[in-house]
C-alpha positions in Angstrom: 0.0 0.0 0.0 1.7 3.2 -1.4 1.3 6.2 0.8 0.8 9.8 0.9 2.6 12.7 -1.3 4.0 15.7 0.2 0.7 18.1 -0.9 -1.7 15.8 1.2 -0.5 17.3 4.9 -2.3 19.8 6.1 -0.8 20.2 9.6 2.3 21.0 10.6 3.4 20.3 14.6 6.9 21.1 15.9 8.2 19.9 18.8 11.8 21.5 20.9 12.9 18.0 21.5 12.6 14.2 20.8 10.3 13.5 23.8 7.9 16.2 22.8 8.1 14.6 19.6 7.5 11.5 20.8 4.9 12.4 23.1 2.8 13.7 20.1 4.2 10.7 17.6 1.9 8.3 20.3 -0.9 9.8 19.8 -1.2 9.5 16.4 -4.0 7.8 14.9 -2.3 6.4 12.1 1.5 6.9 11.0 2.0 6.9 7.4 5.2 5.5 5.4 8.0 8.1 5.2 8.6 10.2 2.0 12.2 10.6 0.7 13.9 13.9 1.6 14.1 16.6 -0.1 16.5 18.6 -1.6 17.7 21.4 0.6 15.3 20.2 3.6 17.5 19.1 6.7 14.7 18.3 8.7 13.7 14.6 9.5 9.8 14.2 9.6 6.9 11.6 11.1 4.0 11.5 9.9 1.0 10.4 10.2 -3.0 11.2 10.6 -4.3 12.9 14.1 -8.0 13.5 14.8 -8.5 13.3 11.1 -5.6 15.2 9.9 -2.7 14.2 7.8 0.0 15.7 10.3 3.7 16.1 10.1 6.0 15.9 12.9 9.3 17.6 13.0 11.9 18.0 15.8 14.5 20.9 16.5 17.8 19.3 15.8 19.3 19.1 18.6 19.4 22.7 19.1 16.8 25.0 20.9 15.6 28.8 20.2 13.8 30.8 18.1 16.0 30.8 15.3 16.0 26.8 15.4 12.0 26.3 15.1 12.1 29.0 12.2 14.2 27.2 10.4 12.8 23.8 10.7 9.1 25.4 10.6 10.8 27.3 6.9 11.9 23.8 6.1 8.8 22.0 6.9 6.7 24.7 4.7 8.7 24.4 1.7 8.5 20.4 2.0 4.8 20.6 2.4 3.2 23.1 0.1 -0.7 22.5 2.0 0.3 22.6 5.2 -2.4 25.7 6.6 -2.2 24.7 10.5 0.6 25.0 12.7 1.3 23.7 16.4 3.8 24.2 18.8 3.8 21.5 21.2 5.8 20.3 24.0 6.6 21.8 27.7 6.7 25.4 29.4 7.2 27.1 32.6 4.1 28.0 34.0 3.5 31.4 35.9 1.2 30.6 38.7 -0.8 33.5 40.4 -3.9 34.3 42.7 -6.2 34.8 38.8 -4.6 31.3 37.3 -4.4 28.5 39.3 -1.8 26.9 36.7 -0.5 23.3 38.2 2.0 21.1 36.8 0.7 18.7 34.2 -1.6 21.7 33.3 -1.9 22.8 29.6 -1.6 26.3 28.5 -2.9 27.3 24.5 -2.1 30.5 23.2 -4.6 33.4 22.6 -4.8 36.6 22.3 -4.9 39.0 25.1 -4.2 42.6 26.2 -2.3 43.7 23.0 -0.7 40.3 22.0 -1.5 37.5 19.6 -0.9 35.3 21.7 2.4 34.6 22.0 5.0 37.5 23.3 8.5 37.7 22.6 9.7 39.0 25.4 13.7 39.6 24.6 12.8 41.7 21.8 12.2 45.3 23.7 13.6 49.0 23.6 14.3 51.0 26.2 12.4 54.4 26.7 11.9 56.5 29.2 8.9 55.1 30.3 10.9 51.9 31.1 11.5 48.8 29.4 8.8 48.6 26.5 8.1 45.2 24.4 8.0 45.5 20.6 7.4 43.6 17.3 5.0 41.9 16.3 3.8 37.6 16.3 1.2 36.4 14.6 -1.9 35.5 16.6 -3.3 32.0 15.8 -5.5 31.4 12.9 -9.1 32.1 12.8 -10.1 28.3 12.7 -7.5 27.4 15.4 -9.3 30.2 17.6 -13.0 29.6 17.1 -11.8 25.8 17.6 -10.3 27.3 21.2 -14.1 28.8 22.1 -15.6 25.4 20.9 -13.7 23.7 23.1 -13.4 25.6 26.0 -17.0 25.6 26.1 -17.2 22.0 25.8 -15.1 21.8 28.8 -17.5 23.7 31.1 -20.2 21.1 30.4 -17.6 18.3 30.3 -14.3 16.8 31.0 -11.5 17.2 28.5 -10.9 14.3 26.5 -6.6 14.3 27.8 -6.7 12.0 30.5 -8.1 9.7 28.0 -5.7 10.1 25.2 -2.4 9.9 27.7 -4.1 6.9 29.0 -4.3 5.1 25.6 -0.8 6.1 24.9 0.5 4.6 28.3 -0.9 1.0 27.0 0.8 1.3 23.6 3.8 -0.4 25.7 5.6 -0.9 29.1 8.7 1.8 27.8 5.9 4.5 27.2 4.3 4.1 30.4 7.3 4.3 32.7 8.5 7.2 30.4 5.3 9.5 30.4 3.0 8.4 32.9 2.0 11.0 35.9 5.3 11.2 38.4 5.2 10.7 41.8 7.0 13.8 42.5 5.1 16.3 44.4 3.8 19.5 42.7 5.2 22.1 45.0 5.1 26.1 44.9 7.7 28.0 46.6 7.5 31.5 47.5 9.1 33.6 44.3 11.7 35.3 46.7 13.0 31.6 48.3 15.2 30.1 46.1 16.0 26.5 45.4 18.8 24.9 48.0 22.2 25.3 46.1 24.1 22.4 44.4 20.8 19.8 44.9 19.4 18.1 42.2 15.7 18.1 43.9 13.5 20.2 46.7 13.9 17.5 49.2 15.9 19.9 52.0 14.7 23.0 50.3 12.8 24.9 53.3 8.6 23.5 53.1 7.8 25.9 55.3 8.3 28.4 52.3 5.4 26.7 49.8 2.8 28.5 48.9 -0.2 27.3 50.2 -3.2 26.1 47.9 -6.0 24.2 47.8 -6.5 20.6 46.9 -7.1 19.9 43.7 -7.5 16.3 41.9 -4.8 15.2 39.5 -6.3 16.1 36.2 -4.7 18.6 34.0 -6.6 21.7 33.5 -6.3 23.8 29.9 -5.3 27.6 30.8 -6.0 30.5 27.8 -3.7 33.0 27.1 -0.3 34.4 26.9 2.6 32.1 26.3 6.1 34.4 26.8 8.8 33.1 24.1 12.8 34.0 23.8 16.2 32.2 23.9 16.7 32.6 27.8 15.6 29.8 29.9 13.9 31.8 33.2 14.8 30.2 35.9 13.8 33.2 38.9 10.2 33.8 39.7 12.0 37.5 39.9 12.9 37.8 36.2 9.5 36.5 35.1 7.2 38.8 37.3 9.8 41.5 35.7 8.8 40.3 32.1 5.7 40.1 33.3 5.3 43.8 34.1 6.4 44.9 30.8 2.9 42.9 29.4 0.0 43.6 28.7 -1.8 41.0 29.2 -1.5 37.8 31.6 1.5 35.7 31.1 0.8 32.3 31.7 3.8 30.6 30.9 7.3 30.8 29.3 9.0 28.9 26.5 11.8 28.9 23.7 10.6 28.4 20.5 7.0 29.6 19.3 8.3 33.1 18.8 10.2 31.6 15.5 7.4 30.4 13.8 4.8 33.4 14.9 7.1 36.1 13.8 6.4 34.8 10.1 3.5 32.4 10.0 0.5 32.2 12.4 0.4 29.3 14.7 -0.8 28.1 18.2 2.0 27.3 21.1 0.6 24.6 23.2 2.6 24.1 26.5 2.7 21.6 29.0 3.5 22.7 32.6 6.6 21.4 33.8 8.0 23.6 36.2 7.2 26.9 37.3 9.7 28.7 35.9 12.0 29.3 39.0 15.2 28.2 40.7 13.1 25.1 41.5 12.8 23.5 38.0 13.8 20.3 37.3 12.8 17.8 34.8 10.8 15.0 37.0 7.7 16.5 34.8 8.6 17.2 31.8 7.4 13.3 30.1 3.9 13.8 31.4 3.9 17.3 30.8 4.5 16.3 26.9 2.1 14.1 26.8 -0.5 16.2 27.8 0.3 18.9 25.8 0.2 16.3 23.0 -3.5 15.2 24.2 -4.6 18.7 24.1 -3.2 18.9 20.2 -5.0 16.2 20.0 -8.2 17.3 21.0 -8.0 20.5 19.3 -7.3 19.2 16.2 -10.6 17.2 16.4 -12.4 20.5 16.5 -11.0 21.6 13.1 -12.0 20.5 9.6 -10.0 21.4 6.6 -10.4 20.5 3.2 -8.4 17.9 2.4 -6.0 17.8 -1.0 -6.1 16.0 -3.7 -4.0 12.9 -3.5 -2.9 11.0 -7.1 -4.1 8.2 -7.9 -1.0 6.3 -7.2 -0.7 7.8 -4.0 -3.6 7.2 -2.1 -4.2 3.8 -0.7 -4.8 5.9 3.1 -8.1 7.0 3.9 -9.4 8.6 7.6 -10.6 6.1 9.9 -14.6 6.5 10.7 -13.6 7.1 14.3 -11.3 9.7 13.8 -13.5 11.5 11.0 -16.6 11.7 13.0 -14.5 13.6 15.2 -14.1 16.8 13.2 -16.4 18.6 11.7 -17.7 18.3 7.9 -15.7 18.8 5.6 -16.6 21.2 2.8 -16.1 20.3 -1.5 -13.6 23.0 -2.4 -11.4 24.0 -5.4 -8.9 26.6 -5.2 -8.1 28.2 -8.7 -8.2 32.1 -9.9 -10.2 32.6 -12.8 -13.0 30.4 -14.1 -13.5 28.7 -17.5 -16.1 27.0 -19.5 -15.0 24.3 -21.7 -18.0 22.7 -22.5 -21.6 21.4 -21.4 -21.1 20.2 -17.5 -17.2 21.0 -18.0 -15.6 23.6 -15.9 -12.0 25.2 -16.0 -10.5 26.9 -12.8 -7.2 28.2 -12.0 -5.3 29.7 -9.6 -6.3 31.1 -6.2 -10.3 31.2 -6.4 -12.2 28.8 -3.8 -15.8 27.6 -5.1 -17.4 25.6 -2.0 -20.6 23.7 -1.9 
């Protein structure tokens, strides 16, 4: 059975590391043969059909930043000429505070708020004498991704999301994947933003409890925060330096990450962040499997909200068809031809080129 060609992806999803990669690689649906490599195009790619998408995965190359994800996001584009949704997915520093009860294993999507698209890019500022001011400007996420977001947020008020449910289905895929990405044992604790982490220990265990934070009990399901995601090369590792970047926003920042600033300065997308740390002198990395692999369930269930028309495969290359399951998932998809400028060639015939969408 031959597969795919490179115009029939319609998603594109890139992950910081292998384990976000992997994390979202799980979930898949379906994974579809691999196409040869293309001329110019570095990049190494999975792929495969998600909540009725034909998705490609890519992975930084062992290098991490903004100037990394554009690259590989440049890369992916040229590869894969359809490709009209893009995802960041993987894990983030979350920025807990008295309106955002953000937890670790929590999700956070980025929207738009205050004067941001979504994602800020928080190293890019000038100095004024009104202070420190951000500037540039990202992309917010597209339309579709967005209306999807007040879908399924409103879902969620009525009902559970569906992510415990998808990470449970990817811990049985086998025994490696379970002990890799299932929830850790570690505790979730909030220190103080002025006590820092114990020096030279690899874990909070004689950093001072008295100094948590207190907060209420909540059960161990991952909740899905709206908002800002904060994006530059500098890992923040002081609850100091991120209230400070926090100040210069307007806006909510809910959490902090690498990469997604790459891709939004030249092409909308939506960051999707797992919480697996809070962004302080505390961090360390017992979270950051399960924090993947919710972030990958969230993808997951967003995607499902989303229909796009799919495109046209050749007739020696498509043997692959949606499974019922993951088609009734999504919405309908419309009958649409993209062209500019319409002909008629004859009774019943019709003729269209470029850039022109006719839908029924």
């Amino acid at each position: 059975m031959k597969g795919f060609d490179y115009k029939a992806y319609t998603v594109g999803i890139v992950c910081a590391i292998e384990f976000e990669m992997s994390a979202v690689r799980f979930m898949l649906d379906k994974e579809h043969s691999r196409l040869p490599r293309t001329p110019g195009d570095s990049n190494l790619y999975v792929l495969g059909e998600l909540s009725g998408h034909n998705v490609v995965l890519a992975s930084l190359p062992g290098s991490q930043g903004k100037s990394a994800a554009a690259a590989v996001a440049n890369d992916m584009a040229r590869t894969f000429p359809s490709i009209e949704l893009r995802l960041m997915v993987g894990v983030g520093g979350g920025v807990p505070s008295a309106k955002n009860d953000i937890r670790l294993g929590d999700v956070v999507v980025s929207m738009p708020d205050g004067q941001h698209g979504g994602v800020v890019q928080y190293d890019l500022a000038k100095n004024t004498d009104n202070g420190i001011i951000l500037k540039g400007f990202l992309w917010p996420p597209p339309e579709i991704l967005r209306s999807a977001v007040v879908m399924m947020r409103s879902d969620h008020r009525l009902s559970q999301s569906k992510i415990p449910d998808f990470v449970s289905a990817m811990l049985e895929k086998s025994d490696d994947i379970r002990d890799s990405y299932q929830r850790p044992m570690d505790p979730d604790e909030l220190f103080q933003s002025e006590y820092h982490h114990f020096p030279r220990q690899a874990t909070c265990q004689v950093c001072d409890k008295s100094r948590l934070v207190s907060r209420q009990h909540r059960k161990p399901i991952p909740r899905i925060h709206y908002g800002l995601v904060a994006s530059g090369d500098q890992v923040i590792r002081s609850a100091s330096n991120a209230a400070e970047i926090d100040g210069r926003v307007v806006g909510d920042i809910l959490c902090f990450e690498m990469e997604a600033a790459g891709i939004a300065t030249k092409s909308s997308c939506i960051a999707i962040r797992g919480i697996s740390d809070y962004a302080d002198s505390h961090k360390n990395e017992a979270w950051q499997y399960y924090a993947a692999a919710v972030a990958a369930g969230c993808a997951k269930e967003l995607l499902s909200y989303v229909s796009l028309p799919q495109p046209s495969i050749s007739t020696e290359t498509h043997g692959r068809h949606r499974s019922a399951s993951s088609a009734g998932s999504s919405l309908a998809t419309k009958s649409i031809f993209r062209g500019q400028g319409v002909q008629n060639i004859g009774p019943g015939n019709i003729s269209v080129g470029r850039d022109m969408n006719i839908g029924k």
